[in-house]
N, C-alpha and C positions, 0 to 999 in steps of 0.2 A: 569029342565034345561032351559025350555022357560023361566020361571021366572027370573035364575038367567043370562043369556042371558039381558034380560030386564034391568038388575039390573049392569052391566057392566059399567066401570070408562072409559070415551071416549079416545082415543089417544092422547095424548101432542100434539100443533100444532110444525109443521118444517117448517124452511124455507128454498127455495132451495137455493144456491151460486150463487151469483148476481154477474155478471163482468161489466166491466166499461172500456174504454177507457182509457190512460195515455192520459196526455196534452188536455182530456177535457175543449171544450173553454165554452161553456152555461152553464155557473152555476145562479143559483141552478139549478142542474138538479135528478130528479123525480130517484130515482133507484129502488126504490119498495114501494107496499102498506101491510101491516100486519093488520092481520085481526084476533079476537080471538071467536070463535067458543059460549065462553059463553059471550051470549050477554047479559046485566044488561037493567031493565028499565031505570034506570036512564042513560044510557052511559057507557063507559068502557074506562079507561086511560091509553095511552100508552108510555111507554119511553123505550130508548136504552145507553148502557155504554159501555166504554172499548174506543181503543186507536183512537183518531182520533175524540171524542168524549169530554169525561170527562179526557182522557188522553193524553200525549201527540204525535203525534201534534195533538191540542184541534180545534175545530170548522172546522173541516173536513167535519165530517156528522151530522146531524138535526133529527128531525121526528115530524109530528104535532102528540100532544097528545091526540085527539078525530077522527084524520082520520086514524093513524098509517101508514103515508107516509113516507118515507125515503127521504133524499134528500141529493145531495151530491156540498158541498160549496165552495171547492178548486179545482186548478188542480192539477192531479196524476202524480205522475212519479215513473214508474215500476222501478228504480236505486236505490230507497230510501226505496222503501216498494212496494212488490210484491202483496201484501194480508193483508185484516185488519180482524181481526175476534171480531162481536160485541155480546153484550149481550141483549135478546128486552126480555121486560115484561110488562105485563096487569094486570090494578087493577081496584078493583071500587071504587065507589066513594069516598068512606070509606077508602082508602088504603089496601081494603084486595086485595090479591092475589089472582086472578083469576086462574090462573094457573102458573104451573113451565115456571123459565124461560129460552126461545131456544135461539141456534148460530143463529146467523147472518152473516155469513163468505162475504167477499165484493174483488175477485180478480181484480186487475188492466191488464190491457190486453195491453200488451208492442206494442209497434211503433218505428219504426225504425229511434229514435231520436239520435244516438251515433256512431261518427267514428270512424273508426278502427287507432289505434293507435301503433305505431311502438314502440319498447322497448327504441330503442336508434336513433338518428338521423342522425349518423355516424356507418355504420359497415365496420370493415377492415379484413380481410382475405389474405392470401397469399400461392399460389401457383409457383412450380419451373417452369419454364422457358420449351416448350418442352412437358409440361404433356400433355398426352392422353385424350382424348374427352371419355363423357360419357351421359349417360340417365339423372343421377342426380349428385348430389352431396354433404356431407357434413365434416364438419371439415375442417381438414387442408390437404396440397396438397399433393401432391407423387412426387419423382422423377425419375427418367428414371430408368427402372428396378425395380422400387418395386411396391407390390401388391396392386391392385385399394383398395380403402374403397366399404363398402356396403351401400348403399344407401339406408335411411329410408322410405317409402310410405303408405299411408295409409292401412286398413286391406281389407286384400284380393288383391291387387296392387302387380302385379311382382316385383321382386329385380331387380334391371337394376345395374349393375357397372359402375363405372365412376371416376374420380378423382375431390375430393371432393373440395369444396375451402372455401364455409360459410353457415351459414343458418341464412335468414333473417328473423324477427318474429313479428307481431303485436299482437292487442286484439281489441275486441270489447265491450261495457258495457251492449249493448242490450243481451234480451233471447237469451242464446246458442242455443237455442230446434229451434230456428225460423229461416227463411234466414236473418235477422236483424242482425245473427252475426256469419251467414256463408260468410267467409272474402276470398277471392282469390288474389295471389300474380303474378305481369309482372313488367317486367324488361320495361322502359318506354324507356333509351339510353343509349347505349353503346358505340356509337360512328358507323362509318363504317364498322369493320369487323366483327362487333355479332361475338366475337369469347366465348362469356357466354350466357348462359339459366339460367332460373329458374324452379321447381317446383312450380303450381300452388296452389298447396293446402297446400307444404308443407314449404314454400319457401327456400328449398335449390337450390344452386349457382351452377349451373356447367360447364367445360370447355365442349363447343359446337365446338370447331374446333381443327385441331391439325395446328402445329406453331407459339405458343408463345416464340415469343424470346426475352427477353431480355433486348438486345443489341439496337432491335428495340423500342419496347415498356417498359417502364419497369414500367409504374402505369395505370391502367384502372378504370375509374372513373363509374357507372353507380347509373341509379335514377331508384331506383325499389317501387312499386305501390302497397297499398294491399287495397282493393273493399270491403264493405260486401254485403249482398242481393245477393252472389253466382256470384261477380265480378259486379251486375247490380245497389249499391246501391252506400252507401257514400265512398269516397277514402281518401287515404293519404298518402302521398312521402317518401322516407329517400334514401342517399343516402350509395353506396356498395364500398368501396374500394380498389381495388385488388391490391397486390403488388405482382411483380414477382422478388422469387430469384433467384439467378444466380449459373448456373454451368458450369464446365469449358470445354464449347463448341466450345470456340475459343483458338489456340494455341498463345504463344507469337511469334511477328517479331521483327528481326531488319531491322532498318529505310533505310539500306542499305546494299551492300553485302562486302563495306570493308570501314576499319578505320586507318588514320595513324595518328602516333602520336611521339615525341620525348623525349629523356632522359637524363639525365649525367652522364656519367662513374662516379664509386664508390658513388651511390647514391643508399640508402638502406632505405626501409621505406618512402617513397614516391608515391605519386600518380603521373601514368603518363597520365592517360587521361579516358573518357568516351566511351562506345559503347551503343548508344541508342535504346530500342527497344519499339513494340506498343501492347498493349494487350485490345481486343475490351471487355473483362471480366468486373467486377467490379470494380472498382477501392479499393486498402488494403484487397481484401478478397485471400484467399490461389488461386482461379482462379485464379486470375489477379498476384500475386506476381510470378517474374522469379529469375530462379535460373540458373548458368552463370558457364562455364567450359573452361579450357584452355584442347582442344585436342592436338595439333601438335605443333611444333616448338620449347618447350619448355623443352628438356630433365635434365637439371639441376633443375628444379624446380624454377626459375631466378625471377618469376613471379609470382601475386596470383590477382584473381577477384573476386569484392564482389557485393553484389545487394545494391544499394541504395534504402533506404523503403520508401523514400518520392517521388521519381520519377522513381522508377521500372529499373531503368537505369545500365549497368553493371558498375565498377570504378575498374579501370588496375592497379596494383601497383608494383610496386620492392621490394623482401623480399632480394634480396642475392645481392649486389653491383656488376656491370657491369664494364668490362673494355674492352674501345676501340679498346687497340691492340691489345687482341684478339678477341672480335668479335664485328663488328659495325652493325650490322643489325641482327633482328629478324623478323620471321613473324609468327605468330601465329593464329591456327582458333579455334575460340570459337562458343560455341552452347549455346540453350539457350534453356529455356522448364520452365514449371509450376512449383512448390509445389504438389499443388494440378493432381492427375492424368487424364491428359486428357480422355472427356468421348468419348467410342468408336465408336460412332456415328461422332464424332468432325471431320471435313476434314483436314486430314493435311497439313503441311505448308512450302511451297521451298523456304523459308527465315530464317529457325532455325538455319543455319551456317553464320557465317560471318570471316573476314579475318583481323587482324590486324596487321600493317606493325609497327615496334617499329627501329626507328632508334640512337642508342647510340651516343650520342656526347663527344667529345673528349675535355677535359680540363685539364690543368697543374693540375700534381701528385707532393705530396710531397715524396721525397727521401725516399730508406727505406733501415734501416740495416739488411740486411736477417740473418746476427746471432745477435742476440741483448738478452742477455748482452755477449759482446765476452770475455773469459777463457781465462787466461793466466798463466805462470810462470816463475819469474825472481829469479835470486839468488841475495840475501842478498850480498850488498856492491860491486854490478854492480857498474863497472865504468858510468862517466858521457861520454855522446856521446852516447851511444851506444844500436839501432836499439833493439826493444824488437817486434812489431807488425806493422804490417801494419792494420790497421782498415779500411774498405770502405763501400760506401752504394752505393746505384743501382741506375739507375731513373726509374721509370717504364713508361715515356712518350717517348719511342722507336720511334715515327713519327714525334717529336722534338728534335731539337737539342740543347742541354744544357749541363753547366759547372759544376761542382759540385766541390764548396768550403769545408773547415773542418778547425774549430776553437774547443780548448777545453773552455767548456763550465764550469768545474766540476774540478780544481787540489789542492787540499788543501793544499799540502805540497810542490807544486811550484814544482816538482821533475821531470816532464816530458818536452818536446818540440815534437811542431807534425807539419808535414809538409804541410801545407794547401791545395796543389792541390796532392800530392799523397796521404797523410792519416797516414803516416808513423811516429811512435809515436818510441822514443827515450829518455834515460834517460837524465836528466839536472843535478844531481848528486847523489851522492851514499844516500841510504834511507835504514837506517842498525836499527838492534832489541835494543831496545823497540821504538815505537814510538807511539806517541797519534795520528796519522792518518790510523793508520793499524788496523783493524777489525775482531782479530782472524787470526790474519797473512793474510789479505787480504787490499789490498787497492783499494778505488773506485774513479773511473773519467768516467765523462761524456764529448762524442766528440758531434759535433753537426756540419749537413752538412748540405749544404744549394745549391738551385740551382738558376738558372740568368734570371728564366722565369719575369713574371709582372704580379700579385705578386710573389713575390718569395716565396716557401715554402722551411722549412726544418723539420728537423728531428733530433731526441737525440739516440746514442746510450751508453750502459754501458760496461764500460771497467773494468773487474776487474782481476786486477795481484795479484795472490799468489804469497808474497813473502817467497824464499825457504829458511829456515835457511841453515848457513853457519858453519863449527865445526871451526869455527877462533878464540876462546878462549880456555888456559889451565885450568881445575880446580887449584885453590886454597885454602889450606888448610886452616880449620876453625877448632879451632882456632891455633895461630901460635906457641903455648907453653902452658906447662904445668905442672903441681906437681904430683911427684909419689913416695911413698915410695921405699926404694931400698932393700926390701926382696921382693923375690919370692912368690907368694900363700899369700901376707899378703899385698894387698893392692898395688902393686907393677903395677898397670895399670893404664893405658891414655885414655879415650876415644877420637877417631879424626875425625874429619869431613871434607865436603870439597863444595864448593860450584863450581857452573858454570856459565857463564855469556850467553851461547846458551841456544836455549831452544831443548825441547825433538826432535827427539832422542840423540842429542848430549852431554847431560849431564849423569848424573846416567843413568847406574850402574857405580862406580867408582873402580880405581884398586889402593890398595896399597902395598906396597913394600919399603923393608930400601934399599940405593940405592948399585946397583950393583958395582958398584965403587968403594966401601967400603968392603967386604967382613968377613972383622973382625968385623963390626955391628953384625953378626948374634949370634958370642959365647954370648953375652950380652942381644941383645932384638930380640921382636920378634912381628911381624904384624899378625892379624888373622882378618875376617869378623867378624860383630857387628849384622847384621840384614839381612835377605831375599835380600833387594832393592841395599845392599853394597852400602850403601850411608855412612855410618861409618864404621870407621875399630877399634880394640883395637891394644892399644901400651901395650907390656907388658915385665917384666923383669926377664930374663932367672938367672941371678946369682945374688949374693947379692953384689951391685954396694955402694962405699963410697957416703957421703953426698958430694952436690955440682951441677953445673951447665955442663950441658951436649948438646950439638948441632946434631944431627943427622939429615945427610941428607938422605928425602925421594923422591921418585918418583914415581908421580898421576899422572893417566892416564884415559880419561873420556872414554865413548865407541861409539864415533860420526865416523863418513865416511869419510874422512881416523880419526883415533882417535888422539887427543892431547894428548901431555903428557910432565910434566914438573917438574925440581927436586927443591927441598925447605927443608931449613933448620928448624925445629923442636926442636926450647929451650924448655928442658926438666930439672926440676930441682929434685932432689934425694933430701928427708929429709930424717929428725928421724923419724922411724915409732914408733908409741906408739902398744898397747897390740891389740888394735882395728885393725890396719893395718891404722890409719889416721895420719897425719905427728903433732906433737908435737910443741910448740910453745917453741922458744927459740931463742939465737941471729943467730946460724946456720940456722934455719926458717927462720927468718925473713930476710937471708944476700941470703937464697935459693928464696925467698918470691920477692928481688929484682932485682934478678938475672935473674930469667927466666920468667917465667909465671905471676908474681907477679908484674909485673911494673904495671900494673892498679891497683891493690892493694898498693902498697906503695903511687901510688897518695890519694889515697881514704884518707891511712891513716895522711900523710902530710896535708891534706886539712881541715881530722878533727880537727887537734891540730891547724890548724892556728881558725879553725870557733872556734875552743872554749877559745882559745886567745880574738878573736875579742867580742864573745859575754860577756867573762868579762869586756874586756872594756867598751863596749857598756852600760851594767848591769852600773856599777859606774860613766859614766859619764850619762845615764840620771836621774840616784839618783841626782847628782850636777845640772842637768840643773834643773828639777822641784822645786828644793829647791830654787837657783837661780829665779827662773821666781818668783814664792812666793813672795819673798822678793821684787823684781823689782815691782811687780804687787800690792803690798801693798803701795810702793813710791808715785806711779804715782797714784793712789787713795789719796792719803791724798794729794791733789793740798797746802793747808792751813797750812799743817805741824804745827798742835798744837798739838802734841804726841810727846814727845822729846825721848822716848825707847817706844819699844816693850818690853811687858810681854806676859811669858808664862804661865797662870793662868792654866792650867789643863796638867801641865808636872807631870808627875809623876815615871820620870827615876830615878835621882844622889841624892837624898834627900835634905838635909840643903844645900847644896854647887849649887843644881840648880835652888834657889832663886834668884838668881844672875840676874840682869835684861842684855839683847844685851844694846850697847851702841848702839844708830841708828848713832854713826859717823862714825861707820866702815861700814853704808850703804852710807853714803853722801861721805865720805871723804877714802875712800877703801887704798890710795897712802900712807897717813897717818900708817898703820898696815901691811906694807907690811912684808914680810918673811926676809928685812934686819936689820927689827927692831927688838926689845930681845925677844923674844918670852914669853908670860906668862908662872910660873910653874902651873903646872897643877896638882891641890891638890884633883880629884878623878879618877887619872889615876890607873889601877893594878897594884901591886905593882912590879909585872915582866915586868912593860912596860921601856922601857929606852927612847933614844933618837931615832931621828930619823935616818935610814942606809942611807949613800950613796947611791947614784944610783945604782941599779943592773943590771946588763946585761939578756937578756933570756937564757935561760937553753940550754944547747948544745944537750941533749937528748928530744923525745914527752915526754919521758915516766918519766919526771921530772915535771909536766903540773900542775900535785896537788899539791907539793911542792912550785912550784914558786907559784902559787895563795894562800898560807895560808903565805908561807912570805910578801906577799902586804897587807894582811888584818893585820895581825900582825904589820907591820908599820904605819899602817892608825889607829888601836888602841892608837898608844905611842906616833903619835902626840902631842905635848902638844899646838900648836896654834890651835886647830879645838874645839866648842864649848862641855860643859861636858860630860861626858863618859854617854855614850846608850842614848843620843841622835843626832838626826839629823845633819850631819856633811856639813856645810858651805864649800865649798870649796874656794867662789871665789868671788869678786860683781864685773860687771863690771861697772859698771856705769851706769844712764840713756842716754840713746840716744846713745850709741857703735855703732859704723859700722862694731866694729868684732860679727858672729856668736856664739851663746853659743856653748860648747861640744856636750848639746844634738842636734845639727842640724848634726850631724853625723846618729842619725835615726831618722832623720826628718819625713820618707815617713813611720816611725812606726805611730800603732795610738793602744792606752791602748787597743783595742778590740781586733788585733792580735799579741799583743806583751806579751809570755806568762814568768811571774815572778815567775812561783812555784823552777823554779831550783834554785833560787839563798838558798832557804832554806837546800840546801846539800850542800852549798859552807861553812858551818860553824856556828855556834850559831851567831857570828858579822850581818850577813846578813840575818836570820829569819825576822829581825824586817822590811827589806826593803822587804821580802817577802809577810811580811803578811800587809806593805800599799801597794803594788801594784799587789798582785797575786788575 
């Protein structure tokens, strides 16, 4: 064991942890000497590595390589690097390894080079107005009645309660471990009333007094202070802001205990005036805003008061229009009080009532018609003169004295007169049914009074008169004749009608009846109801009466108040009944046709035979004028007259015979070929055509109408002066430059587009051809 004892590998050298100053000013200064155990003849070479060395920051530390000194080249500062940990190793000559190599560990030993530094250089906090004092405090305030915060301290340190407001905070960069950066917090000024503390270690803020008001104070500035070295070393400032909020510890006043103020009768929706009050609160916060009440004086509700938000101030108004004569004064007392509810602490206040005196003024009213529109009713076809209404209007200015005029303002139909100073409205003449100024049987006027104040006002009222129908008409029977076969059961009835010129109820239901009068009417006819309304009755025929014209007198009677009633004769004409029960056409028809019922029918039929007279002539003479105008119209073209005839190259009517060319001298010279000269024969007339007849007279019957019109066409064929047969017939040349009218200016106001030619193709084979040029 001795041997191997003996024989044992020596300890590695260590070295211990060498500290150093920060902000060492002697440099190079000496920090240690290494020394290695195996000592070489030759010497032994020493170096060291790591940060501060070979790394960075470089040229820190040194060592000479034959004494193994350490030396240290910079100054430290413990902020940047607390500790450098190095590497040292021994060689020899040779560069072998002497031994492993040790730490070198190098602490920096801090100096209280670093002040304490506040987080921010402005802290603001706020508490209410009134909070409670305490030990400490932190966060935000409390207000009256609620429960303090807990106040933070360090370990082991009592709780104290208190009402918190902020906590102020610095740092320090020196060692925490050391008094270098143990920091201590004081409030440096606060002004006179130190109504705040601080916590020294911890720097929370607290209210140190009770009464913070407000009203008085309402921002607390203070410069609080934090120390390190345990308050004895370096400092530095920031300042603490306190803002106090407000609560509603003052009541609102008014500025006085009464207000007067004035208004004008029938003013609505207007402001009449201010009541001012003071509230020592915040200004726009729920504190400070007042809220305004009318108590007394005011049973109608006349009144309404609002808060103005920009000056806290009450503002009086009128909702309901005031009238002087009946009341010219008001007083009224109004209160006034917070939003927000007084805190109960708060003193209260022998100025929260105030009194406001409102005196009504009195100014000209316009007139008024207490009934408006006034109801009336007059009867239909009132005489003129005569009094229907008195109309009037009031003045409501009772404490003056005034005239009240009345003009119509409103009469369409000019039909009234109205009394100016009594009102008294009267007809100006009778205003009877139908009229275009009645409205559903009502007519409107407007009166309009006016009184003699300065200015004058007036006023419209509406007058509206029902006019009352009157039963001042008989019905009249519609229509006044009629056609009936004169068998019983076969057609043998009338339908009758009757109208009225009143309106309801005076017209239908109607009564009919053959007249009393008469008595022997009834073996023959007989009257029954037609319908529900007896607005018709039927006529009908009890035995079988001969053809012919019959007059029965009837009597209608409407059902009006008292009822009208009036007798009328009833043409009645009896025909032939045919199998059907319908009257038969024959000369007895037609003599029954004009006899009774039938006079508008025989017009009808007169008017047709003359229109269809008229339209044959019409037909043939403007065949003549266009042929005519042709002719005329070809003249007055050829100015030059080098065409001595007209040809007709594409006739195609009379064959060989209407090669024949027009002589153009019976266009120039017409007096020449008059009808007293011999007339040509005419060699393609039919061989049934003769001469021409004498003039004829028209037909004594309509019903002769076709006959006479095929005897004109048959003499207008046998002419022998009109040019050859089936073509175009010449009537007439009048000359150039005539001052007489052709025929065709008889339908002048015709024009080819309404003027229809297809009938004249049923007038006969002669007239197809004029058909078919102008249909």
């Amino acid at each position: 064991r001795q041997h191997e004892a003996a024989r044992r590998v020596k300890r590695a050298w260590v070295i211990p942890p060498i500290s150093v100053s920060e902000n060492h000013k002697r440099i190079p200064h000496l920090l240690v000497q290494i020394k290695s155990d195996k000592q070489q003849p030759g010497g032994v070479i020493y170096s060291i590595k790591g940060p501060g060395v070979d790394e960075e920051p470089l040229g820190i530390f040194s060592i000479d390589k034959f004494s193994g000194k350490v030396f240290l080249n910079a100054m430290l500062d413990r902020e940047e690097n607390d500790r450098y940990r190095l590497r040292a190793f021994a060689l020899d000559l040779g560069g072998v390894t002497l031994e492993d190599p040790t730490d070198l560990e190098i602490i920096v030993v801090d100096q209280n080079d670093n002040r304490p530094l506040f987080r921010q250089d402005v802290f603001t906090g706020r508490v209410v107005e009134g909070a409670e004092p305490g030990g400490c405090t932190g966060g935000a305030g409390l207000g009256w009645g609620a429960e303090p915060a807990l106040c933070r301290h360090p370990a082991g340190a009592p709780a104290v309660t208190g009402t918190c407001v902020m906590t102020v905070e610095a740092t320090d960069a020196d060692d925490p471990d050391t008094d270098n950066a143990a920091l201590r917090y004081s409030i440096l000024d606060q002004g006179a009333a130190g109504m705040f503390s601080i916590n020294g270690t911890t720097g929370e803020i607290c209210t140190a007094r009770p009464g913070l008001d407000r009203e008085t104070t309402g921002v607390y500035n203070l410069t609080v202070q934090a120390a390190d070295m345990s308050g004895d070393g370096l400092t530095t400032t920031a300042m603490a802001v306190i803002y106090l909020e407000d609560i509603n510890d003052n009541p609102p006043e008014f500025t006085k205990e009464e207000f007067s103020m004035e208004v004008e009768e029938q003013a609505a929706g207007v402001d009449v005036g201010k009541v001012f009050v003071h509230d020592k609160d915040l200004a726009g916060s729920p504190s400070w805003l007042a809220k305004f009440t009318i108590l007394e004086g005011d049973p109608e509700g006349a009144f309404a008061i609002r808060t103005d938000p920009h000056t806290n101030d009450g503002v009086l108004s009128v909702v309901k229009p005031l009238d002087h004569e009946v009341r010219d004064r008001f007083e009224l007392t109004v209160s006034v009080r917070n939003e927000r509810p007084l805190e109960p602490s708060a003193p209260a206040s022998p100025r929260a009532l105030a009194t406001v005196r409102v005196r009504v003024r009195d100014v000209n009213e316009a007139p008024v018609f207490r009934e408006n529109p006034r109801r009336i009713s007059v009867l239909e076809g009132t005489p003129p003169g005569t009094p229907i209404t008195t109309y009037t209007a009031s003045d409501p200015d009772t404490h003056q004295i005034q005239t009240l005029t009345y003009a119509l303002l409103y009469d369409p139909a000019d039909w009234l007169q109205l009394d100016p100073h009594a009102g008294t409205v009267r007809t100006k003449r009778e205003l009877l049914h139908p009229s275009a100024f009645l409205q559903g049987g009502w007519y409107i006027a407007l009166l309009l009074a006016r009184d003699d104040a300065e200015p004058p006002l007036s006023a419209t009222g509406t007058l509206s008169i029902e006019i009352l129908e009157v039963n001042d008409h008989a019905p009249q029977l519609q229509p006044p004749a009629g056609v009936l076969c004169g068998r019983p059961g076969r057609g043998g009835t009338l339908l009758l009608g009757a109208t009225d010129d009143d309106r309801p109820p005076h017209g239908a239901p109607f009564h009919f009846q053959l007249s009393p009068q008469h008595p022997q009417l009834a073996r023959n006819w007989s009257i029954a109801r037609f319908n529900g309304e007896v607005t018709h009755a039927v006529l009908a025929v009890l035995a079988e009466l001969p053809e012919g014209p019959y007059s029965l007198p009837l009597l209608l009677r409407d059902s009006g108040t008292p009822p009208r009633e009036q007798q009328q004769l009833l043409n009645v004409s009896v025909c032939h009944c045919g199998r059907d029960g319908t009257c038969l056409d024959g000369p007895l028809a037609a003599a029954a046709a004009g006899a009774g019922i039938t006079l508008g029918a025989l017009m009808i039929i007169l008017g047709s035979a003359i229109l269809l007279l008229v339209l044959a002539g019409l037909g043939a003479a403007r065949v003549r004028g266009r042929r005519r105008a042709l002719r005329k119209g070809l003249l007055q073209r050829s100015r030059d007259d080098m065409r001595d005839n007209i040809l007709n190259y594409d006739e195609q009517g009379g064959g060989e015979e209407d090669q024949d060319a027009y002589d153009i001298n019976q266009l120039r010279h017409p007096e020449l070929f008059s009808p007293r000269a011999k007339p040509p024969l005419r060699r393609d007339a039919p061989l049934s055509s003769g001469t021409p007849m004498a003039p004829r007279k028209l037909p004594s019957s309509p019903s002769d109408i076709e006959d006479f019109i095929n005897e004109g066409l048959e003499a207008a064929d046998s002419d022998p002066s009109v040019p050859p047969y089936d073509t175009a017939l010449i009537y007439d040349y009048e000359g150039s430059g005539s001052v007489a009218s052709p025929l065709s200016s008889i339908v002048s106001s015709l024009t080819d587009e309404d003027q229809d030619y297809d009938y004249l193709s049923e007038w006969g084979p002669r007239f197809r051809r004029l058909a078919d040029l102008y249909g």
